[in-house]
C-alpha atoms as one frame of an Amber mdcrd trajectory, in Angstrom:
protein
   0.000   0.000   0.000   1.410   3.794  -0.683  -0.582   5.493   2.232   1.527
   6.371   5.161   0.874   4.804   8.540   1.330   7.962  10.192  -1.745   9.700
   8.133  -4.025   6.787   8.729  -3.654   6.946  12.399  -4.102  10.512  12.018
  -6.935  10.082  10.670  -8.266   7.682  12.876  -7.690   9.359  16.045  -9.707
  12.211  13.990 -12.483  10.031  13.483 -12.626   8.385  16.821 -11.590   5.005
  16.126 -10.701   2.208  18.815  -7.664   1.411  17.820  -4.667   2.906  15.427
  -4.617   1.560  11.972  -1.436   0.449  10.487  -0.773   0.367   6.459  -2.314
  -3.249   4.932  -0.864  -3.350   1.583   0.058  -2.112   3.504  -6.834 -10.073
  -2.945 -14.558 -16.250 -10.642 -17.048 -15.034 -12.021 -19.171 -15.910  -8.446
 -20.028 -12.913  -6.337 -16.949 -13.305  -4.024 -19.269 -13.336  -0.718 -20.067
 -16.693  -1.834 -16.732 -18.035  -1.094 -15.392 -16.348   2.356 -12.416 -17.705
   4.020 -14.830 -20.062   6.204 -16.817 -21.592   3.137 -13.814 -24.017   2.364
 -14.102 -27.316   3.050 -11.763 -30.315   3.164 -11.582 -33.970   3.063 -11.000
 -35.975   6.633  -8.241 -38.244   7.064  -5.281 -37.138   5.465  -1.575 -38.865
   6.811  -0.450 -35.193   8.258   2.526 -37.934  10.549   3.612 -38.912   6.702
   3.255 -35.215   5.801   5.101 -34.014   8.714   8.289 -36.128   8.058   8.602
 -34.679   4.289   8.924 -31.316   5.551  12.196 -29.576   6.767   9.647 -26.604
   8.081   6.825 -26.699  10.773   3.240 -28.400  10.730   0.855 -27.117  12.960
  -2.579 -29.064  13.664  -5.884 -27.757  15.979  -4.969 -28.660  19.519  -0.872
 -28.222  18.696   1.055 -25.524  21.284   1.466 -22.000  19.248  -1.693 -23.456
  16.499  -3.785 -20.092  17.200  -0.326 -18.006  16.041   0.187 -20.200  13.338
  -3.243 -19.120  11.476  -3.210 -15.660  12.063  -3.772 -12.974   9.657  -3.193
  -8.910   9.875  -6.671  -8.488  10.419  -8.189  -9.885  13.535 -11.341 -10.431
  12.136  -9.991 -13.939  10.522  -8.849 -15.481  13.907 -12.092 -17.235  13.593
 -11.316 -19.448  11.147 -10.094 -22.786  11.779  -7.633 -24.193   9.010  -7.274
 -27.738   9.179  -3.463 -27.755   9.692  -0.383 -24.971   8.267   2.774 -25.656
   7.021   5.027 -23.315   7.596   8.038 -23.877   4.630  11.216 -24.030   4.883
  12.017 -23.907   1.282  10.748 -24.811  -2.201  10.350 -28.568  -1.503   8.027
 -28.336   1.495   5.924 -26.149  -1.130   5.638 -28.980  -3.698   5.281 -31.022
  -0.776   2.400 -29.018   0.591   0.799 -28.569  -2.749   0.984 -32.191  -3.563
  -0.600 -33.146  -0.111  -3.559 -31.217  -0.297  -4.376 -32.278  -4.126  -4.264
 -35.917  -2.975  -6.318 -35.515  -0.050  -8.733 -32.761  -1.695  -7.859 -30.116
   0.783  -9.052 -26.309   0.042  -5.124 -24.582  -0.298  -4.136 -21.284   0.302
  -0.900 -19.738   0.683   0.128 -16.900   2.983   3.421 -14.431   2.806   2.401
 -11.654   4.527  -1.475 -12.044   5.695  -2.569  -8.974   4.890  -5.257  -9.862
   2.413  -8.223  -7.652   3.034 -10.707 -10.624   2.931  -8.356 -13.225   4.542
  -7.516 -14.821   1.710  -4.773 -16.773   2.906  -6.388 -18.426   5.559  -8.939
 -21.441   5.169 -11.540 -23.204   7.241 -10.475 -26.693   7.207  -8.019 -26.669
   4.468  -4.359 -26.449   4.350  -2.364 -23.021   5.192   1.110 -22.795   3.498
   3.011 -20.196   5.695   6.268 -18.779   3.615   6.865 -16.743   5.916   9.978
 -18.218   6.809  11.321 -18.275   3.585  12.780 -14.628   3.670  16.387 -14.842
   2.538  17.875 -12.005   0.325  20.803 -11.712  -1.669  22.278  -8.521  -3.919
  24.355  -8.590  -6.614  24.843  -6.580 -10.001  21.467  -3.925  -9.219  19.339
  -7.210  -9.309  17.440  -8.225  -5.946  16.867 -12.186  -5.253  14.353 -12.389
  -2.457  11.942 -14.952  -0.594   8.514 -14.732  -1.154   8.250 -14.587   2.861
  10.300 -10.935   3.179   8.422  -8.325   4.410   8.870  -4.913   2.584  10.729
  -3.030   5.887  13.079  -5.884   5.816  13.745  -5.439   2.205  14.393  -1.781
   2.192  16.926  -2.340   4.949  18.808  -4.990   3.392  18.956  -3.011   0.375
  19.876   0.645   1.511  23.160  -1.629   2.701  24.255  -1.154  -1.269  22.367
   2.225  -1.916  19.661   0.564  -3.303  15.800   0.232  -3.268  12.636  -1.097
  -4.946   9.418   0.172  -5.631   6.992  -0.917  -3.074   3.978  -0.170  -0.794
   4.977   1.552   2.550   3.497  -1.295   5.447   6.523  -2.364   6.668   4.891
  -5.813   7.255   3.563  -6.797   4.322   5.137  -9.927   2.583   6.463  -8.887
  -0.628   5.130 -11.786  -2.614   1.211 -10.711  -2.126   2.144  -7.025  -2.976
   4.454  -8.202  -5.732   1.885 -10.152  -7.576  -0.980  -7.861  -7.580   1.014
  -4.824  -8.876   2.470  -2.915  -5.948   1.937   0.641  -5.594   3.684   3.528
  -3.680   5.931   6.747  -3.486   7.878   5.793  -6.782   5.025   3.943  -8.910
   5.313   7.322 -11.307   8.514   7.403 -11.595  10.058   4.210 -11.571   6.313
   2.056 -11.838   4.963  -0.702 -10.232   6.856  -3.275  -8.275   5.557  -6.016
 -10.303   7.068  -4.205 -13.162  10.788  -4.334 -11.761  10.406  -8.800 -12.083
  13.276 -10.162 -13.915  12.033 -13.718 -13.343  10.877 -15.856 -10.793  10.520
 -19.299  -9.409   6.741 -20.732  -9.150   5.509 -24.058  -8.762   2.163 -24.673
 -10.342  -0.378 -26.587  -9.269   1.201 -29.888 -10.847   3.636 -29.748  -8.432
   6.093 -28.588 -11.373   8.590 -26.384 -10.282   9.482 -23.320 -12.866  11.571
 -20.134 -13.147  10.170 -17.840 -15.548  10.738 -14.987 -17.253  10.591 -13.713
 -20.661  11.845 -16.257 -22.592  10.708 -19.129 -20.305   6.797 -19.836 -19.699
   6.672 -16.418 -20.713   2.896 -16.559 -21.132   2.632 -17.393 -16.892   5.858
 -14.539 -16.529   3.081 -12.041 -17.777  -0.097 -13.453 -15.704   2.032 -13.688
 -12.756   2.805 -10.041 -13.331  -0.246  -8.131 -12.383  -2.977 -11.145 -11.461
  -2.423 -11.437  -7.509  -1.864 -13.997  -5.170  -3.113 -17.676  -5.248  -4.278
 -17.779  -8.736  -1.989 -19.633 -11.001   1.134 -20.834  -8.612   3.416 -20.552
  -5.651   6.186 -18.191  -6.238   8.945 -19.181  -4.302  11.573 -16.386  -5.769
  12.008 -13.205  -7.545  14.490 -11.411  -9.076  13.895  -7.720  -9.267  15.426
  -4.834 -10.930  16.764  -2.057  -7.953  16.421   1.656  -8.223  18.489   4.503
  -6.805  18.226   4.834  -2.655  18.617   8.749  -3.071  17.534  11.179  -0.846
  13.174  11.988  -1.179  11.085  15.525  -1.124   8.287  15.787   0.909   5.602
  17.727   1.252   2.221  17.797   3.101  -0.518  20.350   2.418  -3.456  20.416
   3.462  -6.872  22.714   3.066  -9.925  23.688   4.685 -12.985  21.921   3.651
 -14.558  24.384   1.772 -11.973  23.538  -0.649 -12.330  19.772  -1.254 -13.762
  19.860  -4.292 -11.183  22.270  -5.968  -8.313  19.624  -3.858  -9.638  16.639
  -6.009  -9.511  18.843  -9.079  -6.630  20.181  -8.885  -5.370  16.416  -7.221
  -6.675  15.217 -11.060  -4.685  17.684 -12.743  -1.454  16.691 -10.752  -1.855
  12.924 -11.540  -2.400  13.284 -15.461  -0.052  16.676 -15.653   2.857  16.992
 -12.944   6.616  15.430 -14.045   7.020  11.682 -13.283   8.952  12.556 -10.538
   6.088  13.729  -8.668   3.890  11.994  -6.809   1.228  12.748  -4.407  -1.752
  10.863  -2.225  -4.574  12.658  -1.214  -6.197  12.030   1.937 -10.692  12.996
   2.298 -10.919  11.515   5.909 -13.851  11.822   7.996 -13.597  13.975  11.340
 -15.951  12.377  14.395 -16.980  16.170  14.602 -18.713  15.636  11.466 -16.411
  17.365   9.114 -13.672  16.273   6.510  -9.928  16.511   6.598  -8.432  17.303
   3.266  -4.304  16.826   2.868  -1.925  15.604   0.084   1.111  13.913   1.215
   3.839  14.562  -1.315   6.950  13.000  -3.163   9.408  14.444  -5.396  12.374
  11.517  -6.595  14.152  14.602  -7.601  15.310  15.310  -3.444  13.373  19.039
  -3.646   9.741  18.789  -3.281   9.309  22.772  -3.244   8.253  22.642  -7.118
   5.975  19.696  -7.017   4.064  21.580  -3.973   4.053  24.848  -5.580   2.507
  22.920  -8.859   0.014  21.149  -7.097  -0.959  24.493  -5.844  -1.288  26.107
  -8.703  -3.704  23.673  -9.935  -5.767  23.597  -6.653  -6.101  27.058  -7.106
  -4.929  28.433  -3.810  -2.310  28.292  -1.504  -2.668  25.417   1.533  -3.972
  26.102   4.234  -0.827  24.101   6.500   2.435  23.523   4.223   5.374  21.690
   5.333   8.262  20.319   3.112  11.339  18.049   4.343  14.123  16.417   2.545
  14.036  12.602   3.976  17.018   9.922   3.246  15.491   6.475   2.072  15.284
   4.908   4.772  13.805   7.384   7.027  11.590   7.694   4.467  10.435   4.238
   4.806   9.881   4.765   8.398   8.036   7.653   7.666   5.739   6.453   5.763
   5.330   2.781   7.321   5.136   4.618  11.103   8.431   2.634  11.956   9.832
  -0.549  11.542   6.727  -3.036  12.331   2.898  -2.576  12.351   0.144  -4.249
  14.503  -2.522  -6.377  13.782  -5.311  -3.663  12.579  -8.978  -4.277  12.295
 -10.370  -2.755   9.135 -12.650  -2.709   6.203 -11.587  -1.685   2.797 -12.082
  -1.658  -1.020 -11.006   0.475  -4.178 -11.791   1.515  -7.402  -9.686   2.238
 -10.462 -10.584   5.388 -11.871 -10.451   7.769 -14.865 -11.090  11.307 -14.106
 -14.253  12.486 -12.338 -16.238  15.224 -13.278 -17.515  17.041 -10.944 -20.943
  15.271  -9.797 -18.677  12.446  -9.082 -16.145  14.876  -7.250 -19.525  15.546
  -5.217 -20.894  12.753  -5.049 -17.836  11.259  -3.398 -17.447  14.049  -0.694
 -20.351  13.424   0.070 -19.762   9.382   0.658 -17.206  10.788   3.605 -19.181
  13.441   4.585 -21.731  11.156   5.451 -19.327   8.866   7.344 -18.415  11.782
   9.086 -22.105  12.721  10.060 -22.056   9.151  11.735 -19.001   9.391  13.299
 -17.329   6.639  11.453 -14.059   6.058  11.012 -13.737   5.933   7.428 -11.599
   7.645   4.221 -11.087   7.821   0.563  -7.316   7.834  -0.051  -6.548   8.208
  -3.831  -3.381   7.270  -5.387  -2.229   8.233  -8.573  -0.686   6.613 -11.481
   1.139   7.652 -14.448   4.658   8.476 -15.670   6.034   4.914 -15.555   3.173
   3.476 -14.777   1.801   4.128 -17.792   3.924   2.196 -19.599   4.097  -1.717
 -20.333   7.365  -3.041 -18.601   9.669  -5.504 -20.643   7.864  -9.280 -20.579
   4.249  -7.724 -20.234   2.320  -7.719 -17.717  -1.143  -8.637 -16.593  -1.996
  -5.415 -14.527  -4.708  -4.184 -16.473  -4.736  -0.242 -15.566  -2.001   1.369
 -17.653  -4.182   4.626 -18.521  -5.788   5.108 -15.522  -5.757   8.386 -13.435
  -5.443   6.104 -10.746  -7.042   4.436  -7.609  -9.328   5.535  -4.825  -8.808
   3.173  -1.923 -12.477   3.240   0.906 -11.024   2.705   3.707 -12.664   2.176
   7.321 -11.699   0.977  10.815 -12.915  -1.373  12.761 -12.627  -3.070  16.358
 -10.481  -6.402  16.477 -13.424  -8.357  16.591 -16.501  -6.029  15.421 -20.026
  -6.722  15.713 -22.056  -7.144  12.693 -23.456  -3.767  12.858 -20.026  -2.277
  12.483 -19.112  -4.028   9.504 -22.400  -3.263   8.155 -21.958   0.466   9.063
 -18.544   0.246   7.295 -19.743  -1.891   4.351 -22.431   0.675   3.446 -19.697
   3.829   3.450 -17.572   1.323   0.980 -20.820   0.862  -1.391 -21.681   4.784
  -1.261 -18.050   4.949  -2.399 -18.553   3.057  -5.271 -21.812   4.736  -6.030
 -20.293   7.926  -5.744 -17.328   7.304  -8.538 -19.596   4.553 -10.821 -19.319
   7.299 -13.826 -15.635   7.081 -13.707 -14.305   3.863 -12.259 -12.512   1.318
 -14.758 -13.079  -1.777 -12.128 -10.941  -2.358  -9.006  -7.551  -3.106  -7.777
  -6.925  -6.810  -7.009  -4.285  -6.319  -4.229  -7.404  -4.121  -2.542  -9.478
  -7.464  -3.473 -12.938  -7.372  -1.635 -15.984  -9.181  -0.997 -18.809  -8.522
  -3.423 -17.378  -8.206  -6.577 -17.274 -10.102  -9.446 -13.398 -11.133 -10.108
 -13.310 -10.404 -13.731 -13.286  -6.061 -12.512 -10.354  -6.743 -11.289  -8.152
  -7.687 -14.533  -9.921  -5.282 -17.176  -9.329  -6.098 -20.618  -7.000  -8.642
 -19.404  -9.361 -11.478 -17.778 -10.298 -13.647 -20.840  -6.133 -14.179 -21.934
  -5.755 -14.625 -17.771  -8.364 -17.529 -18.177  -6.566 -18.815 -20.785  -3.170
 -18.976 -18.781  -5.132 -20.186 -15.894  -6.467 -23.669 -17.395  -2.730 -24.396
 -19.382  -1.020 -24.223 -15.780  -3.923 -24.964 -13.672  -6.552 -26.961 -15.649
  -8.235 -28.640 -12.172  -8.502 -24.892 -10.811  -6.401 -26.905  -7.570  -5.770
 -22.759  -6.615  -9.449 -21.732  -5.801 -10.926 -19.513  -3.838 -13.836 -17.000
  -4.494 -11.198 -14.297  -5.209  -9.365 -16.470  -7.799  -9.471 -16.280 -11.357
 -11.843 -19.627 -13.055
């Protein structure tokens, strides 16, 4: 995810939440709240004492000391569900191992790297949980990355700021960067550098044959560009990736922020910035709702170029005034990264969330989705609309291809709420309905939604664009049982 930690709890403490909210990431043609986490099902009976002794990692069954760890997401609200056992891998064998397991015993399989899916994905009700999360080695050599799918994105950005280097990625310092990887990967240097799933040399994936692969361009390069864009779980385990580094240089900042009498000239002007300003620039604008009933309105700001006095004054300029609050910094890389990911860790965070891709909004949609926080606000809900743009490299198709289906886009409005650990039905309800106002709000000008943001309720194929029928097609060569299947996977 490319919001900052820092804003979000901001924002909550605004809003009167329970609890800070850390970043989450920082996921068929069925509606997907067919298929929650605890729909799976599984077979009884399986050998897990034959299982066990193939593994050089951990199996964890109900009833087992540290089980209720083991199956733990980022969001509390999955602690509910039950998985039937999870291995946690030590390597790429105990992933063919796991995968092989559950096909011959008909187990439901999901994988997990960092748990942050915003439906709980990765977790299962009586099926098998691979855990990779200890499978997050590194190694640098020659401006190319190899990583673990199980690394989480603070540990990456440490390990490479060691050589000067970095990578395009979301800000939550805890999210794995295999789930973020896979479903595009957005942040502070998406315009000028693009997505993260765009910097993929190759990789290592075993499919659901048990077949293990490294692909790239000129190998399997037809499941190099689905992997590239299509999210987690859908067409194999990765178990490796090479990426392209950037540059570690030093980062711009800037935060302005306006009164609400000018939101709807901030989202016009924020329109202008994302199509217009230099592919340096970048900036995400924050509509949160107050619990006094009123909306904050900032951008947070990044220039790659180390100054971020131009990209402010720009921004600005197309607002149409001068902020209200303006504050610019010059911020190394890595205190960057603990800027924006509010340290070095996050905590487990109840929340609700969902996006939409968009193309600009004229303004009865700029209204119209003011008015979906405005109302939060009124109700004293926790709740934002945090828009990211895209752009500059973003725009353009990386070498290989790749599967992430929003290349002209303006770029993405995440609807965003929190929620208690464990929240009663009328809170998620509450939240659910400012989400679906959202979407009401921007229907004119959304282009379908962003599958690392996956949510319940949506048919998968708005996820993928004009991409979904050749993602089919990939699907059934390297998956023709659909053995990966859940109600957020592609069919």
């Amino acid at each position: 995810m490319s919001v900052s930690q820092v804003d979000r709890r901001t924002f909550l403490r605004a809003g009167g939440a329970v609890a800070a909210i850390a970043l989450t990431s920082c996921s068929d043609t069925k509606p997907a709240s067919a298929g929650s986490p605890s729909a799976q099902t599984a077979v009884a009976g399986p050998d897990w004492n034959g299982l066990k002794r193939s593994l050089r990692g951990t199996l964890t069954l109900p009833g087992n000391t540290g089980y209720a760890a083991a199956h733990q997401l980022f969001n509390p609200r999955w602690d509910s569900v039950q998985p039937a056992a999870v291995v946690r891998a030590a390597g790429a064998n105990d992933v063919r191992a796991a995968i092989l397991f559950a096909r011959k015993n008909k187990l439901a399989f999901v994988p997990k790297s960092g748990g942050h899916s915003y439906v709980g994905a990765s977790t299962v009700s009586k099926g098998l949980m691979l855990d990779l999360g200890a499978m997050r080695g590194m190694s640098y050599a020659n401006n190319v990355l190899t990583v673990y799918p199980g690394a989480r994105l603070y540990d990456v950005h440490a390990f490479l700021d060691k050589y000067g280097r970095s990578l395009p990625t979301g800000t939550c310092p805890t999210v794995g960067v295999a789930g973020l990887a896979l479903g595009g990967g957005m942040g502070i240097h998406t315009r000028t550098y693009g997505l993260t799933c765009d910097r993929i040399l190759s990789m290592g994936v075993i499919t659901a044959d048990g077949t293990a692969r490294v692909v790239s361009p000129s190998a399997d390069p037809d499941l190099f560009w689905a992997l590239r864009g299509s999210g987690g779980s859908n067409l194999g385990v990765v178990t490796s990736f090479r990426f392209a580094t950037i540059p570690a240089t030093k980062l711009g900042f800037f935060r302005l922020t306006w009164p609400e009498s000018k939101a709807a000239a901030v989202v016009r002007g924020w329109q202008k910035f994302a199509r217009s300003a230099p592919a340096t620039a970048w900036g995400n604008l924050h509509i949160d709702a107050k619990s006094n009933g009123t909306l904050s309105v900032h951008v947070l700001g990044v220039s790659t170029t180390g100054s971020a006095t131009a990209a402010a004054a720009l921004l600005e300029q197309y607002v149409g005034s001068k902020a209200s609050v303006r504050s610019i910094t010059v911020k190394t890389q890595m205190e960057a990264v603990k800027f924006l990911g509010g340290g070095t860790t996050s905590p487990r965070t109840g929340f609700l969330a969902g996006s939409d891709v968009l193309h600009p909004m004229n303004a009865a949609a700029i209204t119209a989705l003011l008015g979906a926080v405005k109302t939060a606000a009124r109700a004293k809900l926790p709740a934002a609309a945090i828009l990211d743009p895209l752009g500059g490299q973003a725009a353009k198709v990386p070498t290989g291809g790749s599967s992430w289906g929003w290349r002209s886009a303006l770029g993405v409005v995440q609807w965003y709420s929190g929620l208690p650990a464990h929240p009663t039905a009328a809170q998620v309800k509450a939240a659910q309905t400012f989400i679906t106002n959202g979407h009401r709000a921007v229907r004119p000008a959304t282009a379908g939604g962003y599958v690392n943001y996956v949510e319940t309720g949506r048919s998968v194929s708005t996820y993928y664009g004009a991409n979904y029928s050749r993602l089919q097609t990939v699907k059934k060569k390297y998956d023709p049982t659909n053995f990966f299947r859940t109600a957020y996977t592609l069919a």
